[in-house]
Structure formats: C-alpha cells, structure tokens
C-alpha positions in Angstrom: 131.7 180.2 174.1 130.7 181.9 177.5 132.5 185.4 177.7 133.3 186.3 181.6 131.3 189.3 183.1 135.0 191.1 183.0 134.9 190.7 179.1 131.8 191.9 178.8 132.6 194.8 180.2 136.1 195.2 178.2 134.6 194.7 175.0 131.5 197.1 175.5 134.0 199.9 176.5 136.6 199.2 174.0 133.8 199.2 171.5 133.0 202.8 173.1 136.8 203.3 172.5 136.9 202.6 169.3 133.8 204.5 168.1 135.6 208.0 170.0 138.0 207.3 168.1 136.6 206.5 164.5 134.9 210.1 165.0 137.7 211.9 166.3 139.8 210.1 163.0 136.6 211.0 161.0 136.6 214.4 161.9 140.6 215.0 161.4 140.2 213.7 157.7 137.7 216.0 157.0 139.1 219.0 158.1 142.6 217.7 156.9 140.6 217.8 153.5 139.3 221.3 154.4 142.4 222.5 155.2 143.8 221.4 151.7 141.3 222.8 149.9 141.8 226.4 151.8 145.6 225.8 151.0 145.3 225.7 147.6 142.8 228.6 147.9 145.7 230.7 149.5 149.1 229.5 148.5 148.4 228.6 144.7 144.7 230.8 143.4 144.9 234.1 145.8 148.3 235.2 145.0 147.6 233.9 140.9 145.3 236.8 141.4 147.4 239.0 142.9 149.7 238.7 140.2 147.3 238.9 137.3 145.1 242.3 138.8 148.7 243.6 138.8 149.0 242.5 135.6 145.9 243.6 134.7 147.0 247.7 135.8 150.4 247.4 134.1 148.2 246.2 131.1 145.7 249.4 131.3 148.7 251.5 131.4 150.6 250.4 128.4 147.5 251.2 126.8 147.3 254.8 128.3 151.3 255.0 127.2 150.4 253.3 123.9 148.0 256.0 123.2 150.0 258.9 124.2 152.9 257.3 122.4 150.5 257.2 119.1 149.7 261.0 119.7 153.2 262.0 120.7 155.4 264.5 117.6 158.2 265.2 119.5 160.8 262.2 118.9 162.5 262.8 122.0 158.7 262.2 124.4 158.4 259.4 121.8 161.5 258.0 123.0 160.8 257.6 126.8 157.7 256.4 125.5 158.7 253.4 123.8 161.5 252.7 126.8 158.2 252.6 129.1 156.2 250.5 126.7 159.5 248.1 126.7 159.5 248.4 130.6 156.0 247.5 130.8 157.2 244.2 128.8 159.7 243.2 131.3 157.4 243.6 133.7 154.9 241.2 132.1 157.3 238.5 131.2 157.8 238.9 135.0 154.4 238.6 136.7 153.8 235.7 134.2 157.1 234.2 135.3 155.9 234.7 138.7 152.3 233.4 138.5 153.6 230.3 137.1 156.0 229.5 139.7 153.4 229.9 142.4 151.2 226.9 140.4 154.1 224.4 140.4 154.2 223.8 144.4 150.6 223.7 144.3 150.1 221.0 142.3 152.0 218.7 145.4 149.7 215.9 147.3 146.4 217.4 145.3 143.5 215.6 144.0 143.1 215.1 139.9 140.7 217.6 140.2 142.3 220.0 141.6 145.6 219.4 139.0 143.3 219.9 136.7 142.2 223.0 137.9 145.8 224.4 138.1 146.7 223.1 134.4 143.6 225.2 133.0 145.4 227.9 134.9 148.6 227.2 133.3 146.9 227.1 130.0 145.5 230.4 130.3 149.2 232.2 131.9 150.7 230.1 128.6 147.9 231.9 125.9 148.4 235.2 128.1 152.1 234.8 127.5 151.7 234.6 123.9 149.1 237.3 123.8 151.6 239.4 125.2 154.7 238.4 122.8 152.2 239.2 120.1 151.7 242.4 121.5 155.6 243.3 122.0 156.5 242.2 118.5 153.6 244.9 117.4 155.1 247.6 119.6 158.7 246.7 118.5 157.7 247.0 115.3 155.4 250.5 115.5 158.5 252.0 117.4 160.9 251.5 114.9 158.9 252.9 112.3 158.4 256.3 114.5 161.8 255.8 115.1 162.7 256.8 111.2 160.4 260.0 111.3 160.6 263.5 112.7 158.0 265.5 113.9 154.8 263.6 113.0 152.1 262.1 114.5 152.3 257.8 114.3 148.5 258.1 112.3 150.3 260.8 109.6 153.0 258.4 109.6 152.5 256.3 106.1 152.0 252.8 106.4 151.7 252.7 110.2 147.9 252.5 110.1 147.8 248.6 109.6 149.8 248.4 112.3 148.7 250.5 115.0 144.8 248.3 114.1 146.9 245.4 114.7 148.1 247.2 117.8 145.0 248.0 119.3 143.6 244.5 118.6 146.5 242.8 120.3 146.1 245.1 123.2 142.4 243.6 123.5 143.3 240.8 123.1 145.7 240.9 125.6 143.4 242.6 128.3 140.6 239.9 127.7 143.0 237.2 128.1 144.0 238.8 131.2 140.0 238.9 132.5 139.1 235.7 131.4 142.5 234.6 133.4 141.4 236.5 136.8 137.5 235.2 135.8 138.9 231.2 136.0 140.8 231.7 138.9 137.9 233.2 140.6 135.5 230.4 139.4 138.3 227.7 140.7 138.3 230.2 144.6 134.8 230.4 144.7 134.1 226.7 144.0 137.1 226.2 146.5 135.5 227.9 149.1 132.1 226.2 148.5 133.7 222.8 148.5 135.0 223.5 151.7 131.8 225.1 153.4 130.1 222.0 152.1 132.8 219.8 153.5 132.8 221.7 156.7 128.8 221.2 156.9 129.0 217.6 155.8 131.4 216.9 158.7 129.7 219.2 161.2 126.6 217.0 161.0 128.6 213.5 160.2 130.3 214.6 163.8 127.2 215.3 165.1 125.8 211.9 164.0 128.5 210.0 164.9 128.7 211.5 168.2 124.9 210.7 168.8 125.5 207.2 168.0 128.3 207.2 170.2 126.4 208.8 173.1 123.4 205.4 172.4 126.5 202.8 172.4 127.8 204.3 175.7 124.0 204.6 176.9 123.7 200.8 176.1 126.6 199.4 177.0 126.4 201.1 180.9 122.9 199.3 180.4 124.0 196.1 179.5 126.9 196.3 182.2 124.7 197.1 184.6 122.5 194.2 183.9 125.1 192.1 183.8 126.1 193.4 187.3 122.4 193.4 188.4 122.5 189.8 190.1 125.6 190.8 192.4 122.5 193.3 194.4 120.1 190.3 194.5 123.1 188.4 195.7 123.8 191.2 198.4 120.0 191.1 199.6 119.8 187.6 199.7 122.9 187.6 201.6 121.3 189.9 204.1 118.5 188.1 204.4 120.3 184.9 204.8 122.0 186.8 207.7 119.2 187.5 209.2 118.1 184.0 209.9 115.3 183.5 206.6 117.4 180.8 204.5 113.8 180.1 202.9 113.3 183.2 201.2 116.9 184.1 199.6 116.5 182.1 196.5 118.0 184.2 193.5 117.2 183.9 189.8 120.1 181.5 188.5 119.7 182.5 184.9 122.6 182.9 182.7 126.2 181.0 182.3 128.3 183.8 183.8 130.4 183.6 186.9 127.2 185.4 188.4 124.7 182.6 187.5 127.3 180.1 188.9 127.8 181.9 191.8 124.0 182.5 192.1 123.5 178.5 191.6 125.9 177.7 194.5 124.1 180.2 197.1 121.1 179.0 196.5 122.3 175.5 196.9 124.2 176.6 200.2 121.1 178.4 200.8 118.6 175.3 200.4 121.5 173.2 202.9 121.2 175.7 205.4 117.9 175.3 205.2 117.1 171.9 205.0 119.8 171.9 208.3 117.2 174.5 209.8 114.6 172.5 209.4 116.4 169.1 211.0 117.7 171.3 213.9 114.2 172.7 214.4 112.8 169.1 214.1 115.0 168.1 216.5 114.6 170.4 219.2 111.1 169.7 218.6 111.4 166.2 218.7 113.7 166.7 222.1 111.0 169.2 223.8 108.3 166.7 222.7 110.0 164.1 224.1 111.2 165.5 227.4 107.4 166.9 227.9 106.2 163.2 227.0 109.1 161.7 229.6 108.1 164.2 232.0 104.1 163.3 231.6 104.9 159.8 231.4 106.7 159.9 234.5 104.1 161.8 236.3 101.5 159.2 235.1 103.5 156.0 236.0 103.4 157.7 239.3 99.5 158.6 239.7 99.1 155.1 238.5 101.0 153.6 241.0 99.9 155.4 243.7 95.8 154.8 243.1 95.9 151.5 241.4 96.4 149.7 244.3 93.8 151.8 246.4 91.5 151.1 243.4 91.9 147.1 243.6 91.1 147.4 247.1 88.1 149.4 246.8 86.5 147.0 244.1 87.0 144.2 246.4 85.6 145.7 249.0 82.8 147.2 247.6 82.0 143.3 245.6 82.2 142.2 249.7 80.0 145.0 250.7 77.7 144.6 247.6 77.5 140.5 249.1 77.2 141.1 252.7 73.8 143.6 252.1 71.5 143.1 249.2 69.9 146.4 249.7 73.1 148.1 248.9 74.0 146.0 245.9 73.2 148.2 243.2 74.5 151.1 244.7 78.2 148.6 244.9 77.9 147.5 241.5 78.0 151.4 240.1 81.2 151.4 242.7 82.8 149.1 241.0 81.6 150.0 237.4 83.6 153.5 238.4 86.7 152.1 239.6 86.9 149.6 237.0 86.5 152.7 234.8 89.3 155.0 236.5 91.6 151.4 236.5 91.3 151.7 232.8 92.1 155.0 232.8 95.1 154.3 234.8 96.0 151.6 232.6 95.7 153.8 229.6 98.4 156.5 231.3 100.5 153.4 231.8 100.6 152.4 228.4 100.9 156.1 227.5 103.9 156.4 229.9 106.0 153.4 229.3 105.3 152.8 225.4 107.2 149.5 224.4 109.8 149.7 221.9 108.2 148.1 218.4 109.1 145.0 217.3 109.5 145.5 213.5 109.3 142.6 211.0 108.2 143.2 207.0 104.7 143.5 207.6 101.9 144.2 204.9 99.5 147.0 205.6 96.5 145.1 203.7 96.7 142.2 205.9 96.4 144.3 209.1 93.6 146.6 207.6 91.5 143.2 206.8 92.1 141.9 210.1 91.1 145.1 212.0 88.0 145.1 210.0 87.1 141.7 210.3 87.6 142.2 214.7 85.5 145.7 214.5 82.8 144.6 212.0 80.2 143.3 214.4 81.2 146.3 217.0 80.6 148.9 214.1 77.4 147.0 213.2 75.8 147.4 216.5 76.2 151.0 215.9 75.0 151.2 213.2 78.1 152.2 211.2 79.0 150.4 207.8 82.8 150.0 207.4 84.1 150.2 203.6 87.9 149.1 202.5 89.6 149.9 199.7 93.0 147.8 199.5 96.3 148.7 197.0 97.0 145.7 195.4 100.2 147.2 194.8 100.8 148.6 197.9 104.4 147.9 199.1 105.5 146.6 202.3 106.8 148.2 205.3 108.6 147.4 208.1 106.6 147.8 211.4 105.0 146.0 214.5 101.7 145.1 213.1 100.2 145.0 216.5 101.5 148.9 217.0 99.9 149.7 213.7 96.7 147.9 214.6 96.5 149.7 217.6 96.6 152.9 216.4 94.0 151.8 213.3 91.9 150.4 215.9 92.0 153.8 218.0 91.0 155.9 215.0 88.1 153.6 214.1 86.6 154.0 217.7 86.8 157.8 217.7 85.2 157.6 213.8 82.8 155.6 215.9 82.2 157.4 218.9 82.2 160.5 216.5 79.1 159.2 214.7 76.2 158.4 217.5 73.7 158.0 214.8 75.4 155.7 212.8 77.5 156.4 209.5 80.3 155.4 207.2 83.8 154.7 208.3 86.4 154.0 205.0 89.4 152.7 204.9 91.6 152.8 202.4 95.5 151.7 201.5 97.5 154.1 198.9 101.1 153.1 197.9 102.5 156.6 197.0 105.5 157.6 198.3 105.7 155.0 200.5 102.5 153.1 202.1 99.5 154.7 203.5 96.7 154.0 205.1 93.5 156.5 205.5 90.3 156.2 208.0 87.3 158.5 207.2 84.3 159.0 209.0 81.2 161.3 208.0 80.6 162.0 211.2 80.3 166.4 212.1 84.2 167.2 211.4 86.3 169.0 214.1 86.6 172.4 214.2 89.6 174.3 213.2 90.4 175.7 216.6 90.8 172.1 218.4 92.2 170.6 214.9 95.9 171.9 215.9 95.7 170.3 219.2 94.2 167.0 218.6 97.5 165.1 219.4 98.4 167.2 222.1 98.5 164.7 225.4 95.2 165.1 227.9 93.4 167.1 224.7 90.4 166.2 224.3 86.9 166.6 222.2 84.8 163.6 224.1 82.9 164.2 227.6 85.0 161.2 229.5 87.8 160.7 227.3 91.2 160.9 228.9 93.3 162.9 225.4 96.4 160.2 225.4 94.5 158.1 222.4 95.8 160.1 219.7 98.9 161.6 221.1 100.0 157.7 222.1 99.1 156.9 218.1 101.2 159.7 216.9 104.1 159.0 219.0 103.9 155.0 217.6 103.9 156.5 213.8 107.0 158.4 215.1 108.6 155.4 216.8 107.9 153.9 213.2 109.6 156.8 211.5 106.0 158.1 210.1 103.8 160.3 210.2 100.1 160.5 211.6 98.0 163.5 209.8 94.4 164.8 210.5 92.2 166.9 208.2 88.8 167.6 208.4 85.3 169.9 207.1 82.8 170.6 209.5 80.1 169.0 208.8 81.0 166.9 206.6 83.9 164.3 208.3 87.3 163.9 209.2 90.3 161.7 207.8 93.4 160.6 209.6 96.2 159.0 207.5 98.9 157.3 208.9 102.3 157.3 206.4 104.6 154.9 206.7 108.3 154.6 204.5 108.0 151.8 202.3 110.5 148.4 203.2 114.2 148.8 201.6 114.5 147.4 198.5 111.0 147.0 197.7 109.7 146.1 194.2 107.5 148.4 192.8 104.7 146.8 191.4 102.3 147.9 188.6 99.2 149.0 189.6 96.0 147.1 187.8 93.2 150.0 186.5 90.9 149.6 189.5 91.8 149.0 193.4 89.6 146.5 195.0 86.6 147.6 197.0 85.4 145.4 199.6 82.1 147.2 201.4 79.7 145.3 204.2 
C-alpha cells in the first residue's frame, strides 16, 4: 500500500512523539524508583536510628545508674536509684514501641527486597525487646534483694553476686543488641543510598542515550521529509522554466508512487504537449513564411518569365533569319540562339518553380520508379563516365505519390551527383522500408561544404557556375506537397547523400524482409 506524502510526514513525527515521550516516561519511572528508595531511607531507616542512638544513651546510662546503684549503702540513694533504673525501662519499652511503629507504614507499595529489609529490622527491635525484659527481670530482682538490707554495699550483700554477673552480662547483651541494631540499619541506608546513586547514574546516561537516539530519529525523519518534499523544488524550477518559454528542458524525475511522482508524471506529460504544440506552431509559421516567400518568388518569376519569353522567341527567330540571310554571320547566330534557348530554359525552370502542379497521388511503388529512372539515365550516366548501382527493398512498402513528381525530383538529384563528378564516379541508389519508404542517392563526388550545406534548398542557392538554385528547393517543396521530407548529408571529400522519406500507404502490409536486398550494378 502507497502511504500519501501527508502520512509520511504524520507517522515520522508521531514516531518522534512517541520516542519524547517513552523517555520522558522512562525518566519518571526511574526517579519515581529513586524517590522510593530515598523514602524509605527517611521515613522508615533514619528515624529507626534516631530512636535506637537514643536508645543506645538511655542504655549507657542505666549502666552508669546500675553501677552507682551496685556501689550505693545508703537505702534511701538506693531507692531513687532503682526508681531511675525502672524509668529507664519505661523509656525502653517506649522507643522500641516507637521504632516499630515507624517500620509498619514503611512496608506500603515496597519491593520484596525492601520488606525484607524492614522484617530483619523487626527481628532485631523483637531480640532487643527481649534483651531488655531479660535485663528488667535481673534488675527487679537485684532491687528487691537490696531492698531487704541496710547499710551495705550490693557486692557485701550475700547471694547477690550471681546476680549482679547476670546483670552485667544482660546489660552487654543488651548494648550489643542495640549496636548490631544501629549497624543493620546503617548497612540497609548506606546500600539505600547506593541503590539510588546507581539508579540515578543508570538513568542519567539511559536519558542521555535515549535522548541521543531521539535527536538521530528527529535528524532522519526532517531528512526523509525533506526528500519526500524534494520534487515539489524541481517541480517549482521546471515550472519557471516552463514559464519562461523552454517546455524542452523541464522534464522532472517521475520516480516514486506518491502524489508527487503523479504530479511529476502529469507535468511532464503537459510539458511534452506543450511542446510537441511548440514545435507544430513553429512548423507552421515556418511552413507559412516558407510558403509566402515561395508565393512571393513564384510570383515574381511567373512575371520575369512573361515579360522576356516572348522577347526571347522573337529574338531566336530572328537571329535563325539573320543566321539564313548572311552566311558569314552564321556562327555568330547559332551561339545567339544556343543562349536564348538557354535563358528560355531558364525561364521555363522559374515557371515550373512558380506554379508547381498539385500531385496527382495513386499507390505507387518506389522500386518501380527507381528502375525506370535508372533504366532512362543509364546511357546519360555512361557517357560520363559514371556507373549507377541500385539496391531495391523487396519489402519496401508502398506509398501514395505522383510517380512522375518523385521521378522528377530522383532525376534532379542524379544530375547534380552527375554534374558533381566531372571525372566520372559512382552514383547508388538505394530503397529502405523503415519507418515508412525511403529512397537514397549517393555520389562520391568532393562532398559540399558545411557552410553552403544549410542552404542547399534555399531558392536561387547555388554551388554550380550556371545553375539557376530552384532544382533542389522545387524537389523539397514536391517531398513537402507529398507530406515528406528531403534530407542532405555529406563529407568533404568523400560524397554526398540525399534521401527522400516518404509515409508509407495506409493500411500497408508489412512484409518480412529476405536476409539480403537485391543489388543490381551496371
């Protein structure tokens, strides 16, 4: 399926879109994740902490008061004492109570991991709790004992040593608990905060990354938007162009299946129309000029002619009387009337050139006339010394034509091949059925030269000493009148060939062609 240039565009940009927006989500995670992880940092391990370093003084002190309380005779300090050991107590069974609401709300929305962080936590304030009972029962038990005595020291009291070891061990144990407590929750921070520099690195450069990549899709979709877009410029400049009279050199690449391409394809074709329409009009008003020059010489000839032919006619006669009359003169009256027979040809020739008949067409076959124009010219070539060669198309279609038009014309070209070649030569001619019917005359006479090539069929142009220039100009205007075409090329030096082309009859066969074309040479 084709997608439309607007498409194009859309999904390159939405993809864009979409890519913004899977980092911008990207990003939000991750720092979502971040933000959890610092959470839990503050709300549920710092003020764990907190709590347990307090506990941890409270703790040092009921040692201090333990000791004083172990040192202490009077019953009355012994007293107050154990009421501050039993404060201290309160105070633990507090802070505990404390530290173990702020792990409940922490465990909300957080990984297994991080549960299982908190319960080794809870673990630890559940064995500190019991440490601690264990160390109240002890001290319960020690102050009731010094309770029962006077003014004695707790060591002189019997029976209290056992317990004041048992005491002291509890206390330790108590205090270690408490370290090893504030050493997890430390381990669980630090490895908190790592996570989260880590996750804060890992989606600096992920950002980074995926910001690059978004950078190269925008970079290559502008490039791909602007090479679908490149054709409408070409379009623009071939516009111009086109506007400024050159429909031949507009034609843009047409490559693609996009409303572009199609829209290319249809300029060019409007472009070609205008063109081909250049080339009639231009044709035309050629054709008109030509033809309003060749009225205009025509007339001017038919005029001339009228005016001296009869003039001529009597001067022939009258120089054939004069030539009769005196013998002595004769010769000098026969070169008279060699000349005006000469310039009564010429005459004749404008004549012809002025008032050219209309042809009468028939289905004619260009073989036929080639073989009887080289059958009339043989013996005239001969004299000359020129050999004629034909080469015939079997399969050479027919046209439709005046033959006696066409043989006029052949018959022209062969003379000037002849006239061309003083000291004898070859003269070929030669039928060729493509695209249409041909029919080429070739001479290796000297060539023309380039200059006077482009004006050979220009009227009163001329390359011979007495030639009048209306030969080849009247045998292009008959391939005209036959809708053809009469072309000249030549090499100096080496010849010239003239090839009249003329559109082949309607509805002609076309016939195989056999290997070889027939040569017939003399």
């Amino acid at each position: 399926m084709r997608l439309t240039i607007a498409t194009k565009v859309f999904l390159g940009f939405a993809a864009v879109l979409v890519m913004s927006g899977a980092v911008s989500l990207f990003g939000i995670v991750q720092m979502h994740r971040i933000g959890d992880g610092l959470a839990l940092v503050s709300s549920g391990y710092f003020p764990v902490t907190r709590i347990t370093a307090s506990l941890e003084g409270f703790q040092r002190e009921r040692e201090r008061s333990t000791d004083r309380l172990l040192a202490e005779r009077d019953p009355a300090q012994r007293s107050s004492l154990i009421g501050v050991d039993r404060t201290f107590s309160r105070i633990a069974e507090d802070h505990l109570a404390r530290a173990r609401e702020q792990l409940q709300p922490a465990r909300e929305g957080k990984s297994a991991r991080d549960r299982a962080a908190l319960d080794r936590i809870d673990a630890r304030l559940q064995l500190l709790s019991a440490r601690i009972a264990e160390e109240d029962q002890l001290s319960s038990a020690l102050a009731q004992l010094l309770a029962r005595e006077g003014r004695v020291a707790a060591v002189d009291v019997p029976g209290a040593q056992d317990l004041i070891t048992r005491l002291k061990t509890s206390e330790r144990r108590v205090a270690y608990e408490i370290r090893t407590l504030l050493n997890v929750i430390q381990d669980q921070m630090n490895g908190g905060l790592a996570d989260a520099e880590r996750q804060e690195r890992t989606a600096r450069w992920a950002i980074v990354g995926l910001s690059l990549v978004v950078l190269g899709v925008g970079v290559l979709v502008t490039w791909l938007s602007n090479r679908a877009l490149a054709p409408i410029a070409r379009l623009t400049q071939a516009a111009q162009r086109l506007g400024r009279g050159a429909p031949d050199a507009v034609a843009v690449p047409e490559g693609g299946g996009d409303e572009l391409a199609v829209l290319a394809r249809e300029f060019n074709a409007m472009a070609q129309r205008l063109a081909t329409r250049e080339r009639e009009l231009r044709a035309q008003g050629e054709a008109l000029l030509r033809s309003e020059r060749l009225a205009a010489i025509g007339r001017i000839a038919a005029q001339i002619t009228h005016e001296i032919r009869n003039p001529l006619s009597s001067i022939s006669l009258n120089a054939e009387e004069l030539g009769e009359r005196a013998p002595q003169a004769r010769e000098l009256c026969e070169a008279i009337v060699r000349e005006v027979d000469r310039l009564a040809a010429v005459t004749e020739e404008y004549l012809r050139y002025a008032r050219v008949p209309k042809p009468q067409v028939i289905r004619a076959d260009l073989n036929e006339v080639v073989r009887d124009l080289v059958d009339f010219v043989r013996p005239e070539l001969a004299a000359g010394g020129v050999r004629v060669e034909q080469e015939l198309d079997p399969a050479l279609p027919q046209v439709i034509a005046d033959p006696s038009q066409i043989r006029q014309i052949l018959l022209n070209l062969v003379r000037n091949a002849r006239e061309a070649m003083a000291s004898g030569g070859t003269i070929s001619i030669a039928t060729r059925g493509k695209d249409g019917a041909a029919v080429e005359v070739s001479d290796t006479g000297p060539g023309i030269d380039p200059a006077r090539l482009a004006r050979i069929f220009d009227p009163f142009f001329t390359t011979k000493d007495r030639g009048t220039g209306l030969g080849l100009a009247l045998a292009q205007e008959i391939a005209r009148e036959h809708a053809g075409e009469l072309t000249c090329s030549s090499t100096p030096g080496r010849g010239t060939t003239f090839t009249l082309r003329l559109p082949a009859a309607p509805d002609e066969a076309v016939r195989k062609r056999p290997s070889a074309a027939a040569i017939a040479r003399s």
